[in-house]
C-alpha positions as CSV (number, residue, x, y, z in Angstrom):
1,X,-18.7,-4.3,-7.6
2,X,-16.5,-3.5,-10.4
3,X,-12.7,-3.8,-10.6
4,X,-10.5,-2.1,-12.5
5,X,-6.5,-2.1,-13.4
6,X,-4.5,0.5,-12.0
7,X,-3.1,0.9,-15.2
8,X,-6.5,1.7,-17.2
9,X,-7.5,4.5,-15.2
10,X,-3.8,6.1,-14.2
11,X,-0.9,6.9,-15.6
12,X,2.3,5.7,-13.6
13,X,5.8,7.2,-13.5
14,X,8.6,6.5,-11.6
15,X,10.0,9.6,-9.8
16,X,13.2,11.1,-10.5
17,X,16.2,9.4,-10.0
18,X,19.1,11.3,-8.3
19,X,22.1,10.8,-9.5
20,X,24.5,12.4,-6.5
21,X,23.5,13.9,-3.2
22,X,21.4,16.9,-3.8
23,X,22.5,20.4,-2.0
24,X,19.7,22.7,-0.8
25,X,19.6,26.1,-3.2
26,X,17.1,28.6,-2.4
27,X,17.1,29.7,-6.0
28,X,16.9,26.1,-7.4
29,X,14.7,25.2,-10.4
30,X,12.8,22.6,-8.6
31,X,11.4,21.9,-5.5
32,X,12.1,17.9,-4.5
33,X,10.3,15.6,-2.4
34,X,11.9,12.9,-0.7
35,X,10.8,10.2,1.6
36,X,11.6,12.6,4.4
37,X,8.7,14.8,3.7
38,X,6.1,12.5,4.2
39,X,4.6,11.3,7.8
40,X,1.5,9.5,8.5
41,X,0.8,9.5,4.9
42,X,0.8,12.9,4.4
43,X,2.7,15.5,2.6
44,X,4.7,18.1,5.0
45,X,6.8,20.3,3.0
46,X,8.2,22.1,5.9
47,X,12.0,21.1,4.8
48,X,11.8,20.6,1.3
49,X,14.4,21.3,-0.7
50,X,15.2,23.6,-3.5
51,X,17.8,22.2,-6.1
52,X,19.2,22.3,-10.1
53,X,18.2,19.1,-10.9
54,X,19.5,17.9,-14.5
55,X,17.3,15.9,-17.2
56,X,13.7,16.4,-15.1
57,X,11.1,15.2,-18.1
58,X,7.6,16.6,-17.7
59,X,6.9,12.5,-15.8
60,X,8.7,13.8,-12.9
61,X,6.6,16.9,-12.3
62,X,4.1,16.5,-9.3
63,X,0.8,18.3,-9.2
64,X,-2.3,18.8,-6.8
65,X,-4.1,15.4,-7.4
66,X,-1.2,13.1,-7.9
67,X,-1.0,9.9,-5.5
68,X,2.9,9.0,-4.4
69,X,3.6,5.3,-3.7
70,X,6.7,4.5,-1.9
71,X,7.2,1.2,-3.9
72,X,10.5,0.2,-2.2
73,X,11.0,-1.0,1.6
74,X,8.7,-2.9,3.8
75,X,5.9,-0.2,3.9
76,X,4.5,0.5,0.6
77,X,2.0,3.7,1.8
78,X,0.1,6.0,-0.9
79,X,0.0,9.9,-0.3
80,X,-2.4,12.1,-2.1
81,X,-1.4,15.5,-3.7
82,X,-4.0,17.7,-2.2
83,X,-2.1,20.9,-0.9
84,X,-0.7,24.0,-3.0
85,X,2.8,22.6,-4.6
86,X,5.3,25.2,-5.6
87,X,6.1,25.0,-9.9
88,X,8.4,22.7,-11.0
89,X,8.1,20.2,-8.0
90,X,9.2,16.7,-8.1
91,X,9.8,13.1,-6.5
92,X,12.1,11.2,-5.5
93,X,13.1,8.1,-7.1
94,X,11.4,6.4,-4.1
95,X,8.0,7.4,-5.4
96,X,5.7,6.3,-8.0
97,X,3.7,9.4,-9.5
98,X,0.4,8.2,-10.2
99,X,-1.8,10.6,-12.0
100,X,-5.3,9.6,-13.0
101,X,-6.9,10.1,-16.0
102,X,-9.9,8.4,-15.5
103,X,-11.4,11.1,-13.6
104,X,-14.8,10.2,-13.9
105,X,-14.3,6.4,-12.7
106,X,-12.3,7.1,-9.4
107,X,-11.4,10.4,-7.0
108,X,-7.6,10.4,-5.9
109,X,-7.9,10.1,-2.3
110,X,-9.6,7.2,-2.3
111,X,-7.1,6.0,-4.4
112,X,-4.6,6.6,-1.8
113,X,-6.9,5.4,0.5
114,X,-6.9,2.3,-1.2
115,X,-3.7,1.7,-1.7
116,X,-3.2,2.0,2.0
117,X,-5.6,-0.5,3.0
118,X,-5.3,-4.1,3.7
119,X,-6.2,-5.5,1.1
120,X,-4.0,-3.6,-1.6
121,X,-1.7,-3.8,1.3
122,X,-1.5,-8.0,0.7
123,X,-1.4,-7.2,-3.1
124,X,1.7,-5.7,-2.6
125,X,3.0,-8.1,0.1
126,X,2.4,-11.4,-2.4
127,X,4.2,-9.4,-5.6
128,X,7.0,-7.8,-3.8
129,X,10.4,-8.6,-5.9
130,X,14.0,-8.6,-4.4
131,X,15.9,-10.0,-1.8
132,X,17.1,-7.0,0.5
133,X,14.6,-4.6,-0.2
134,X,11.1,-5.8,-1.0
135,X,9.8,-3.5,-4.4
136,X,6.8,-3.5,-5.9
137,X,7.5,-3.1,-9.7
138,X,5.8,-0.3,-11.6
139,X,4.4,-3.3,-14.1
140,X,2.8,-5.1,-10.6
141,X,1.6,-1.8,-9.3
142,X,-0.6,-1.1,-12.8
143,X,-2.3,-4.8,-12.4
144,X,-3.4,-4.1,-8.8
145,X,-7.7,-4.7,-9.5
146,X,-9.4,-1.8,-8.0
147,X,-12.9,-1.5,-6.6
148,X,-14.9,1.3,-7.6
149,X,-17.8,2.1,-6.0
150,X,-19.8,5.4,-7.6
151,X,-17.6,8.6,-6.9
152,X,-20.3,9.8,-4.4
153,X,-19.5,6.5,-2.2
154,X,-15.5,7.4,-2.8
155,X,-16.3,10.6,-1.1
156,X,-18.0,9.1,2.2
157,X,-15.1,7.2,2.2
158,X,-12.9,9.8,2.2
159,X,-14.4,12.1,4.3
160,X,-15.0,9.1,7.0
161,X,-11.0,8.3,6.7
162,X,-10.4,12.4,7.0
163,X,-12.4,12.8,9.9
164,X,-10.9,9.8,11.4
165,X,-6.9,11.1,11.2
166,X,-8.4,14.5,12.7
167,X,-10.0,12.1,15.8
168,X,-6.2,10.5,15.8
169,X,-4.3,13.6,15.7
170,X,-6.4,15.5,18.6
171,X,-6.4,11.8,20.6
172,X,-2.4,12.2,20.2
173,X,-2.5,16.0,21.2
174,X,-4.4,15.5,24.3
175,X,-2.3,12.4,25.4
176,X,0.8,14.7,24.9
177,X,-0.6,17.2,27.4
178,X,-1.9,14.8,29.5
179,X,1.7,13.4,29.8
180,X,3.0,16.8,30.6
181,X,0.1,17.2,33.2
182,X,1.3,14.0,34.7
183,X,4.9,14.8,34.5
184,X,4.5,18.5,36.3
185,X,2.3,16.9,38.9
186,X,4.9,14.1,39.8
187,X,7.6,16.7,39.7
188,X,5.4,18.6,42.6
189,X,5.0,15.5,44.8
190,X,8.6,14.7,44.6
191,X,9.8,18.3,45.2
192,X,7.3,18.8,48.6
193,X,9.1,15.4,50.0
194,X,7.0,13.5,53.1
C-alpha cells in the first residue's frame, strides 16, 4: 500500500499562542478552543470561549475539516473538524491545525483516525522531544508515512470507527443506569431492614 508524508498532503500550523490568560467576552472577535473542549477525541464546544485575541494570522483560523493534534503531553490524540464552527474560531497553542490539501489522496477523519491509532501512536512515542513534557515537533509530525488506501476504503474505515464510539457511548449509558438501578435497589433492601 502506499505511504505518504504528512507534510505532502497537509498543511500544518501551530495554533495560537496565548500570551496572558484569556477572559471570556461574549462579544469577542474569536471563538477559542482549548484542550478543555475536547473529550474522547471529539470536539464539545459547550464552554468555549469568546475573546479579543491580538495578532490571530489567517494559520490560526479553524474550519470544518481541519484535524487538531495535541502535540504536547503524554497523549498525542487527533480530532477532526466536522461540526458547524462559529467565524473566526481558533486553537490553542496546544494544537496543531492540520488542513489537507490533498483532498483527492486522503478524507480527514481517517486522518484523525490514524493519527489515533497505534501505530502512528509509536511514531510519536519514538520522536517525542523534551525532558518534562514529551512534544512531537511540527517538523516530526509532517514526516509521519501515511497509508492510504482508496478514499472509498477511508470511508469504511470511518464509518466502522463511527459506529463503534456510538456502541461505546450507549454501552456507557446503559452501565450508568444500570448503576443507578443497582444503587436504588440496594437503598430499598437496606431501608426494609430484616
Amino acid at each position: 500500500m502506499e505511504r505518504i508524508k504528512l507534510e505532502d498532503i497537509a498543511e500544518i500550523n501551530t495554533g495560537y499562542q496565548l500570551r496572558s490568560k484569556v477572559v471570556h467576552d461574549d462579544s469577542g472577535q474569536y471563538t477559542l478552543i482549548q484542550m478543555s473542549n475536547t473529550s474522547n477525541k471529539k470536539l464539545n464546544l459547550t464552554n468555549v470561549l469568546r475573546a479579543n485575541l491580538q495578532n490571530v494570522n489567517e494559520n490560526h483560523i479553524v474550519r470544518i475539516g481541519d484535524v487538531l493534534f495535541v502535540s504536547k503531553g503524554i497523549n498525542n490524540y487527533a480530532t477532526v473538524i466536522n461540526i458547524s464552527l462559529p467565524n473566526n474560531t481558533v486553537a490553542a497553542y496546544h494544537f496543531f491545525r492540520i488542513r489537507i490539501y490533498k483532498k483527492q489522496l486522503i478524507a480527514s477523519g481517517y486522518l484523525a483516525w490514524y493519527l489515533n491509532e497505534n501505530q502512528a501512536q509509536r511514531y510519536f512515542y519514538k520522536v517525542g522531544e523534551g525532558t518534562n513534557t514529551m512534544m512531537v515537533t511540527r517538523k516530526n509530525l509532517g514526516k509521519l508515512p501515511i497509508p492510504l488506501p482508496s478514499l472509498e476504503k477511508q470511508k469504511k474505515i470511518i464509518e466502522l470507527y463511527q459506529l463503534l464510539d456510538k456502541e461505546k457511548e450507549l454501552t456507557q449509558n446503559l452501565y450508568e443506569k444500570r448503576k443507578l438501578l443497582a444503587t436504588a435497589i440496594c437503598q430499598k433492601i437496606i431501608e426494609q431492614g430484616d
